[in-house]
C-alpha positions as CSV (number, residue, x, y, z in Angstrom):
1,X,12.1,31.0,5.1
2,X,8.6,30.4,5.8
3,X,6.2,29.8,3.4
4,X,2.2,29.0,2.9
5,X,1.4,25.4,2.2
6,X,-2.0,23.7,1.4
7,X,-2.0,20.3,1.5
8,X,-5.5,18.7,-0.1
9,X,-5.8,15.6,1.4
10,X,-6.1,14.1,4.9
11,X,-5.4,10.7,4.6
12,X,-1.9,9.6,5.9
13,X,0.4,10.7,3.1
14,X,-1.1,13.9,2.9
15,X,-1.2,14.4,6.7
16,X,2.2,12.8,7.1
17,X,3.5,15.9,4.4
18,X,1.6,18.1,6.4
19,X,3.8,17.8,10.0
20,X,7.0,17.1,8.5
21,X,6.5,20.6,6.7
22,X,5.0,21.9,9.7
23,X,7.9,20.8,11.7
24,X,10.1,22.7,9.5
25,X,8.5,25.8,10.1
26,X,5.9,26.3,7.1
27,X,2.4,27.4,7.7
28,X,0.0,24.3,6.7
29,X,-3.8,24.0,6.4
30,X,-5.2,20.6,4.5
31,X,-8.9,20.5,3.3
32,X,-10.0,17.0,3.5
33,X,-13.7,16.2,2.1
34,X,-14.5,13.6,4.9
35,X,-15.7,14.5,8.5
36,X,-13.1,14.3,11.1
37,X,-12.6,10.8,11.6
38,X,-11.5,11.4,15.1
39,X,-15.0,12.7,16.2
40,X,-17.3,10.3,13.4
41,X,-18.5,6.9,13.5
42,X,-16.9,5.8,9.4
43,X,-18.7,3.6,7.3
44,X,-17.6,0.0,6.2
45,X,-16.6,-1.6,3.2
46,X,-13.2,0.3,2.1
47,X,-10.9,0.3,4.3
48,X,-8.4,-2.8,3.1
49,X,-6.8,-3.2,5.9
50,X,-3.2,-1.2,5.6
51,X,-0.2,-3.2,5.7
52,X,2.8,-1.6,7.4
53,X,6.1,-2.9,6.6
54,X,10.0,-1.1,6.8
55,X,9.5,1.9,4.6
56,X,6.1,3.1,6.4
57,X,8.0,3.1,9.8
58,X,11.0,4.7,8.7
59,X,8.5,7.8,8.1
60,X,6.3,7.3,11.3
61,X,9.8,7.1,13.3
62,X,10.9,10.1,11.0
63,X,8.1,12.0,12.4
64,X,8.3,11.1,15.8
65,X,4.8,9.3,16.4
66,X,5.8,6.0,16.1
67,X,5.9,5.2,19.5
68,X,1.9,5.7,19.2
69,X,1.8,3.7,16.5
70,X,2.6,0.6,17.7
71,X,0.1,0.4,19.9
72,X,-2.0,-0.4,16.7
73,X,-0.1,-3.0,15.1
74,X,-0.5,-6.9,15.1
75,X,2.2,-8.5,14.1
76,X,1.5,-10.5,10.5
77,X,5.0,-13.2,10.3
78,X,3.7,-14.9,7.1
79,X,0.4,-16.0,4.7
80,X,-1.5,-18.4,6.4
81,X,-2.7,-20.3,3.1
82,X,-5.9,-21.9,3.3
83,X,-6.4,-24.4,0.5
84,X,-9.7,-25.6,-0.6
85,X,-9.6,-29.3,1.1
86,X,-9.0,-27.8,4.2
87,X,-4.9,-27.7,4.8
88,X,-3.1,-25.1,6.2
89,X,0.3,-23.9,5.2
90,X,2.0,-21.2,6.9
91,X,4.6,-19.5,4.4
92,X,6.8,-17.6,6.0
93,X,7.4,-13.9,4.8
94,X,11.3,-13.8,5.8
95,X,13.8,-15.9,8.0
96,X,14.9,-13.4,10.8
97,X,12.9,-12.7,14.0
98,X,12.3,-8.7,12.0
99,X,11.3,-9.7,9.2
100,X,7.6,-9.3,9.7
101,X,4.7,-6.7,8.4
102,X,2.2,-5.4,10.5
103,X,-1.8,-5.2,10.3
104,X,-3.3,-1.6,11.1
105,X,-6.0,0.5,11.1
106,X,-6.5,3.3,8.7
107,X,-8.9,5.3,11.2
108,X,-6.5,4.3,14.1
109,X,-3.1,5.3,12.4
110,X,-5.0,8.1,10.0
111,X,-6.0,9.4,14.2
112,X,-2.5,9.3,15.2
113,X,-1.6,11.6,12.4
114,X,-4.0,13.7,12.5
115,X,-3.4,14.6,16.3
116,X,0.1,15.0,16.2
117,X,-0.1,17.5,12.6
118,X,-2.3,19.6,15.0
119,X,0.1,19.9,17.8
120,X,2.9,20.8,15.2
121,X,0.4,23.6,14.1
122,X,-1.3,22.0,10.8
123,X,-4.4,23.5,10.4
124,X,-6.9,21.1,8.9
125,X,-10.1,22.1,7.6
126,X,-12.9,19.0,7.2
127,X,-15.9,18.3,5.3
128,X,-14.3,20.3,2.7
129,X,-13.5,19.5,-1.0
130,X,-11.3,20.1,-3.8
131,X,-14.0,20.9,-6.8
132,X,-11.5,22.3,-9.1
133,X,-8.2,24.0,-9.4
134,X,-6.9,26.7,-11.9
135,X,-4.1,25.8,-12.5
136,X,-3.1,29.3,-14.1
137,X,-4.4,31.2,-11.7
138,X,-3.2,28.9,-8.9
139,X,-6.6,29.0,-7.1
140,X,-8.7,26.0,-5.3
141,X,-12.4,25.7,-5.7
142,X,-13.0,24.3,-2.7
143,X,-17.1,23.3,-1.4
144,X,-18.6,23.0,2.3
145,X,-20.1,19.3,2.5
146,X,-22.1,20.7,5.5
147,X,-23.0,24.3,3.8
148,X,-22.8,23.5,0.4
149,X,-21.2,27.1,0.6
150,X,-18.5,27.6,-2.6
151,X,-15.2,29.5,-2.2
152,X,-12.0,29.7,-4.2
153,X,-8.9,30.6,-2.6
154,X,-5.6,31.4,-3.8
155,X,-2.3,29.6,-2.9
156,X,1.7,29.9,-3.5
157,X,2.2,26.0,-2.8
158,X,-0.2,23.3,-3.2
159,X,0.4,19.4,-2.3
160,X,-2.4,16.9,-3.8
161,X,-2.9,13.9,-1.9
162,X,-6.4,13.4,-3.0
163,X,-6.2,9.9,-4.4
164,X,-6.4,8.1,-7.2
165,X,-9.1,10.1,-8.8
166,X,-7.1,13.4,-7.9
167,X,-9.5,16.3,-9.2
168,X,-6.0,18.3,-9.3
169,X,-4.2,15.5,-11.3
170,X,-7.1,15.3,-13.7
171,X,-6.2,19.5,-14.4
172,X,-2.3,18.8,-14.8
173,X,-3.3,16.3,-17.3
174,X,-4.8,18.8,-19.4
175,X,-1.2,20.8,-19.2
176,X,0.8,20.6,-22.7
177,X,3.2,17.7,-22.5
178,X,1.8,16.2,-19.6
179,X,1.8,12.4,-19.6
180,X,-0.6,10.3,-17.7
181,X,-2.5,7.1,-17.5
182,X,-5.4,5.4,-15.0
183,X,-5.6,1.5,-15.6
184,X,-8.6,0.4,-14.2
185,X,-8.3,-3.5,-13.2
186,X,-10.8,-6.5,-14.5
187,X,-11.0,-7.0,-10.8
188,X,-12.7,-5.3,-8.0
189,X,-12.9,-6.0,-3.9
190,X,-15.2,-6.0,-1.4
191,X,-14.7,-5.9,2.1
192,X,-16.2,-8.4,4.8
193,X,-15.2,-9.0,8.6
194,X,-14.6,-11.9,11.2
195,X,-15.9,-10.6,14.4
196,X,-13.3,-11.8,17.7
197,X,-15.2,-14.6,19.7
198,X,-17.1,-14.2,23.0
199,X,-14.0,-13.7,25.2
200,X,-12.7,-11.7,22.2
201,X,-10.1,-13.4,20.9
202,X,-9.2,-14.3,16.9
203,X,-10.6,-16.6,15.2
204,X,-8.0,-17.9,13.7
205,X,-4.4,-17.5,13.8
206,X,-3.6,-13.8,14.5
207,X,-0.3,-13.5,13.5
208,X,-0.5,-13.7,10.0
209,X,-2.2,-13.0,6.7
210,X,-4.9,-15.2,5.9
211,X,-5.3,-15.9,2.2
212,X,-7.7,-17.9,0.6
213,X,-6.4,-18.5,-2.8
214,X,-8.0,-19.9,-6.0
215,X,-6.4,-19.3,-9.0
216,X,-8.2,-16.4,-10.9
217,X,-9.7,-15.0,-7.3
218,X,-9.1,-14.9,-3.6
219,X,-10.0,-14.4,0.1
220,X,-7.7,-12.6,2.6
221,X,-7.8,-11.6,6.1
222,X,-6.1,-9.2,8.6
223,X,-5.7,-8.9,11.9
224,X,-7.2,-6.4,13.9
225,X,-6.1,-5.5,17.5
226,X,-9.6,-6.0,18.5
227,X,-9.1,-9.7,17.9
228,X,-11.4,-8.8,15.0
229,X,-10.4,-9.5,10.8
230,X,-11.1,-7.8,7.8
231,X,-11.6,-9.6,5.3
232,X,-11.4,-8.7,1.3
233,X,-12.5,-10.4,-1.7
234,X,-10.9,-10.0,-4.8
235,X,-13.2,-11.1,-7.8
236,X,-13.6,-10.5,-11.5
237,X,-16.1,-7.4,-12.0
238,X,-17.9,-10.1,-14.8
239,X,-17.5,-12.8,-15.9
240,X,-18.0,-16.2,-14.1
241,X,-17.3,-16.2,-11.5
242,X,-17.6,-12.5,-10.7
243,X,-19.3,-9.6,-8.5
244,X,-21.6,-9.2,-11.3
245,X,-22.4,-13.0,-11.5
246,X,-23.2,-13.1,-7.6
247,X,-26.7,-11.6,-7.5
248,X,-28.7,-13.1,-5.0
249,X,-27.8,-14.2,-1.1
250,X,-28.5,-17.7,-2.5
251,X,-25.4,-16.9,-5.1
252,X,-23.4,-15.9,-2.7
253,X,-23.3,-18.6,0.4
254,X,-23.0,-21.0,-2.6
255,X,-20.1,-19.0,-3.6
256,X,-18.8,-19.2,-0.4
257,X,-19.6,-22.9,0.2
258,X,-17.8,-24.2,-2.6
259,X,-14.7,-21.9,-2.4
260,X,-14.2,-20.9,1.6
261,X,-15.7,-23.8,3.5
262,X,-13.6,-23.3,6.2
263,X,-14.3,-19.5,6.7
264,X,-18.0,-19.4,5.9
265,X,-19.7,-19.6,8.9
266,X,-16.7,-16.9,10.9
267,X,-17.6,-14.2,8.7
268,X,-20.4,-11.6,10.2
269,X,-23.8,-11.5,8.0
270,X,-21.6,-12.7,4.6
271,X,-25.1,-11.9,2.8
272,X,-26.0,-9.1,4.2
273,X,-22.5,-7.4,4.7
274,X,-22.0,-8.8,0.8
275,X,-24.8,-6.9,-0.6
276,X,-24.5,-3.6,1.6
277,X,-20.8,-2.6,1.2
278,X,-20.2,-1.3,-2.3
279,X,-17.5,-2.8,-4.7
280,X,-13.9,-1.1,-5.0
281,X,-12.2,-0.4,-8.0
282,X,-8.6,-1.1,-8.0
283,X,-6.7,0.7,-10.4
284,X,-3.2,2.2,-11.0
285,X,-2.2,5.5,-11.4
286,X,0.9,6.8,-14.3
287,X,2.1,10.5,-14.4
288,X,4.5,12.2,-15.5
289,X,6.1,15.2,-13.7
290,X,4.2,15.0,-10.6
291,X,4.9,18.9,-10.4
292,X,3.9,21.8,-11.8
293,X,7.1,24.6,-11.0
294,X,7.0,24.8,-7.3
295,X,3.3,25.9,-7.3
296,X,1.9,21.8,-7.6
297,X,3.4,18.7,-6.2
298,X,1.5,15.0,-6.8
299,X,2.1,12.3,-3.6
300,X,0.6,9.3,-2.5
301,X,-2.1,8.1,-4.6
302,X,-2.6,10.6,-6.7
303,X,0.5,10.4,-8.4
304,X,0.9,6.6,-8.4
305,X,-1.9,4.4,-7.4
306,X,-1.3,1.2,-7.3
307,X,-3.1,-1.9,-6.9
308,X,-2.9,-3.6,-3.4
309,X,-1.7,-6.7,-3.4
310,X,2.5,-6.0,-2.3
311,X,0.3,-3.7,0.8
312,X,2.6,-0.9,-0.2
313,X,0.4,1.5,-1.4
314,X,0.2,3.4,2.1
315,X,4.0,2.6,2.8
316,X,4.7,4.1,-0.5
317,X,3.0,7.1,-0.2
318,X,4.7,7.6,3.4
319,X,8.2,7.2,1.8
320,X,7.3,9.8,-0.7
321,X,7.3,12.1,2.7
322,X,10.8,11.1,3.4
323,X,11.4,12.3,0.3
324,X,9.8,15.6,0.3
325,X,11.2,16.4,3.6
326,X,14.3,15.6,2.3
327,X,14.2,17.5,-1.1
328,X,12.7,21.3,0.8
329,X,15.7,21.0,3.3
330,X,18.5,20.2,0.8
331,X,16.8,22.9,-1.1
332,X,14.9,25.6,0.8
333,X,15.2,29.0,-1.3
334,X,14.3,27.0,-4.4
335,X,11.1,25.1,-4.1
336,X,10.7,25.0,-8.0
337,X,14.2,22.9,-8.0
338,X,12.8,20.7,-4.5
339,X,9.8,19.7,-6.6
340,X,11.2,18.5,-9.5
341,X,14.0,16.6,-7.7
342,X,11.0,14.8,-5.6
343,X,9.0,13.8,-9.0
344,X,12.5,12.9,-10.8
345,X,13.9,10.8,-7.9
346,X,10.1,8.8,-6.9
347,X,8.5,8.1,-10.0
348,X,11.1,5.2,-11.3
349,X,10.6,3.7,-7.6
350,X,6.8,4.4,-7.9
351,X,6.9,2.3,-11.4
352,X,8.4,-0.4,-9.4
353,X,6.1,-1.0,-7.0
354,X,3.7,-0.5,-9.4
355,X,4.7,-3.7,-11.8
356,X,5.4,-5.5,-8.9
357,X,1.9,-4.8,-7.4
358,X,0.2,-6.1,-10.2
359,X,2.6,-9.2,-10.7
360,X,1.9,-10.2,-6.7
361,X,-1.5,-10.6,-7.3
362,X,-0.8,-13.5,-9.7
363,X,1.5,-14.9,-7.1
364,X,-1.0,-14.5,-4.2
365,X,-4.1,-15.7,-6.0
366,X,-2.4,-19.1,-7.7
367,X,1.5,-19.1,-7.5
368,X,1.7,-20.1,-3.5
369,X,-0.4,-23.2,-4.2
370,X,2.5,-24.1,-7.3
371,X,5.2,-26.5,-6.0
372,X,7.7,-25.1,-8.4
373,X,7.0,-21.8,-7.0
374,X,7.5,-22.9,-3.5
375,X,10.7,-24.7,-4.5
376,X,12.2,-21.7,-5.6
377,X,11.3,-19.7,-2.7
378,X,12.8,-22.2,-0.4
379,X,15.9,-21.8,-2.3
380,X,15.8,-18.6,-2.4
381,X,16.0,-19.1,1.2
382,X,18.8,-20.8,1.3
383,X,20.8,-18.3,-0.7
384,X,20.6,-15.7,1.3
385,X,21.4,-18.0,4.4
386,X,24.4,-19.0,2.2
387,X,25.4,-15.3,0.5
388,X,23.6,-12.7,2.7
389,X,25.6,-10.0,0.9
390,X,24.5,-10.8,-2.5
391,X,21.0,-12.5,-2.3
392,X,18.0,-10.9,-0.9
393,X,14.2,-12.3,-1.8
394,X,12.4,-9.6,-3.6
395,X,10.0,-9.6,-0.9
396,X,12.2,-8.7,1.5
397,X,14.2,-6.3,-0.3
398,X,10.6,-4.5,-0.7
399,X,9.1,-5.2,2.8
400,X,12.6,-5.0,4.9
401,X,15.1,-3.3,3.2
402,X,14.1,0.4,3.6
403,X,17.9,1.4,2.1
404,X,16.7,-0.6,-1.3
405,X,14.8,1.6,-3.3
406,X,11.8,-0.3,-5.0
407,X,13.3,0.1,-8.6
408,X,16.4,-1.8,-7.1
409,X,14.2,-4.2,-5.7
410,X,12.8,-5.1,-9.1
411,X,16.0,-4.9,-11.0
412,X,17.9,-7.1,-8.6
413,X,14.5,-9.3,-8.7
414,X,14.1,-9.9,-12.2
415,X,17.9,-11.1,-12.2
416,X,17.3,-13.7,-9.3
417,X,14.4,-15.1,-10.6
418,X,16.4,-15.8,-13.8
419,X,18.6,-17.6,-11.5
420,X,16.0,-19.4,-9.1
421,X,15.0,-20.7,-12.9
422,X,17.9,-21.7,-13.8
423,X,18.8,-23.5,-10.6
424,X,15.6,-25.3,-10.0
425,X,14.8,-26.8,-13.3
426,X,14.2,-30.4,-13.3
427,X,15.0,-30.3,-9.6
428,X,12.6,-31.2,-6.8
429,X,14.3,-30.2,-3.9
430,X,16.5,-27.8,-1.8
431,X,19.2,-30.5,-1.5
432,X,19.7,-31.4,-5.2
433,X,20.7,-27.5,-6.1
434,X,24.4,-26.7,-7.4
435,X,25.5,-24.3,-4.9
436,X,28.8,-24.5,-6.1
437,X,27.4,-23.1,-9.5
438,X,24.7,-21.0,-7.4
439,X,27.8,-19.4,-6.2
440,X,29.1,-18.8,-9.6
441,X,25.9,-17.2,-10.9
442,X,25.6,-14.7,-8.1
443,X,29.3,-13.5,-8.4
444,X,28.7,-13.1,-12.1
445,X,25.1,-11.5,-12.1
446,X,24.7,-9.3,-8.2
447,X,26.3,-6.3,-7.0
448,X,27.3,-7.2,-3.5
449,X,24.2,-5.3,-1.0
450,X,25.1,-2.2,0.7
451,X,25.1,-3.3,5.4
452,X,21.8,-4.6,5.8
453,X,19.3,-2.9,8.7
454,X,19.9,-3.9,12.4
């Protein structure tokens, strides 16, 4: 049974929803705001780099442009920490030759998309946006960018994947009984870049993530194919230090001197490019459902934003695709029932990641500089060298293990780190943990894991 389906939103969730549908034989047309990235130069300063882990490729491969993909990825194998005298410590993200993340670009990957929803039939409409809906008379306003022409058209299924400020989330909210939340952080980001060298090479080390971490701020920087990095600084909005605390060039290279010595002079124009890109807003994003019958369905960001510091907003978003695609096939005559199952069976997962977002960027700005931390990742380790079927880092079980759903993740987590506790206190080493009693408390506490991946 084919249906009409308008998908508002080109960015790669909604594009990703787009061709899977497509592919199953529905008609599809998104409206996307922005020109056509394919065909338009796209201004800096928002693009945090995407990180692409497990999850994100199990939907590319689902859709059959993976393959295309990879040409965009650099390999990321752990955070490169760069503390303030100068040392470098290279902290591994797992212990097996897969257990890396990648570094990619949104225009690049968003491209990919793009192309291959048009050759399944997706009709996408740009320069185009989403003014208003009514809800009870399931009609989009939609307005020409270009034009500034208005129309309203009518629809039988609508998909919003227009971000974290969703104009059609902000309607549903209005619905009786509907639950839902924006948390806007203390913190905001702004995006920088480390040009490749003459030859066009990196700069520094390109296979990892290059943080910069100082307790209530940091630096990071990603790879770029181009043997380029974009780099992103997370700061307090005000405050001291803070974006609003850093108004003059003079402010900032002292900034910079003081707390990234040993970047300063790599990044392009740091005033300039400082005071020309505009400050992000990080946020995250609570709802509850994430449908409305089968006429309204919530993904990506617009039904659970979240901040980025686990980089799985984008790999969540494209797991919400698996989803969908799964939920219309296992129910194709009842859309209404396909909905509901999608917002019942993502939204504890979306929680997940959510909480764990916004605890990772306490680990990532402070905790990888604390010895205690770093003991009990090492012995986290050497758990899962020891017990493979029971212990799995949390990080991996979120970055690698695509069969762990991220509310597993954080259940199984919090019980580990109860255990790490336990295990390392007063100790100051690998070699001076119990196993014997390690061995006890993860018979006791863990569910043996389901086969890991290849």
């Amino acid at each position: 049974m084919k249906r009409d389906v308008v998908v508002v939103g080109a960015g790669p969730g909604g594009t990703l929803a787009a061709l899977l549908l497509a592919r199953l034989g529905h008609r599809v047309t998104i409206y996307e705001r922005r020109p056509d990235l394919r065909t338009t130069v796209q201004s800096a300063g928002r693009s945090i780099n995407l990180a692409l882990a497990n999850r994100g490729l199990k939907a590319l491969r689902l859709a059959g442009v993976e393959p295309a993909v990879e040409k965009l990825l650099t390999v990321m194998r752990g955070r490169m920490v760069h503390h303030l005298g100068g040392d470098l410590d290279l902290q591994a993200y797992g212990q097996r030759p897969h257990e890396v993340i990648y570094s990619v670009s949104r225009p690049g990957l968003n491209a990919v998309l793009l192309d291959a929803a048009e050759a399944a039939g997706v009709h996408v409409v740009f320069n185009t946006r989403c003014s208003d809906v009514n809800v009870a008379k399931s009609e989009l306003e939609l307005v020409d960018d270009v034009s500034g022409a208005v129309r309203r058209i009518a629809f039988r299924h609508c998909i919003a994947s227009d971000g974290a400020g969703s104009v059609i989330r902000a309607q549903l909210m209005k619905q009786p009984s509907y639950v839902g939340s924006e948390q806007i952080q203390a913190h905001g980001y702004k995006e920088l870049s480390i040009l490749a060298d003459s030859e066009g090479r990196h700069r520094m080390d390109p296979n990892a993530l290059h943080i910069w971490p100082r307790g209530g701020y940091m630096l990071i920087a990603l790879p770029n194919v181009d043997g380029s990095f974009t780099v992103t600084l997370f700061l307090a909005n005000a405050g001291e230090p803070s974006f609003r605390s850093l108004r003059t060039p003079l402010d900032v290279r002292e900034f910079f001197e003081q707390q990234f010595p040993d970047v300063i002079d790599k990044i392009h124009d740091l005033e300039d490019s400082f005071f020309a890109n505009p400050t992000g807003l990080l946020g995250t994003v609570r709802c509850n459902p994430w449908n409305l019958a089968d006429r309204i369905l919530l993904l990506g960001d617009a039904a659970h934003a979240i901040v980025p510091f686990y980089g799985q907003g984008m790999n969540c978003a494209l797991e919400d695709c698996i989803e969908l695609d799964r939920c219309v096939t296992e129910h194709v005559l009842d859309w209404n029932l396909a909905f509901r199952k999608f917002s019942e069976i993502r939204k504890p997962n979306a929680d997940a990641i959510a909480d764990m977002a916004q605890q990772n960027y306490i680990e990532m700005r402070d905790s990888v500089r604390d010895p205690d931390f770093l003991l009990r990742q090492a012995v986290g380790f050497e758990l899962q060298r020891r017990w493979p079927d029971r212990f799995c880092p949390r990080y991996s079980m979120v970055m690698f293990r695509d069969d762990l759903s991220y509310a597993e993740a954080l259940r199984r987590g919090e019980i580990q780190e109860e255990i790490l506790l336990s295990l390392t206190k007063d100790k100051s080493s690998v070699s001076s943990v119990d196993y014997q009693r390690a061995a006890q408390m993860l018979a006791k506490r863990l569910t043996p894991l389901p086969l890991a991946n290849a």
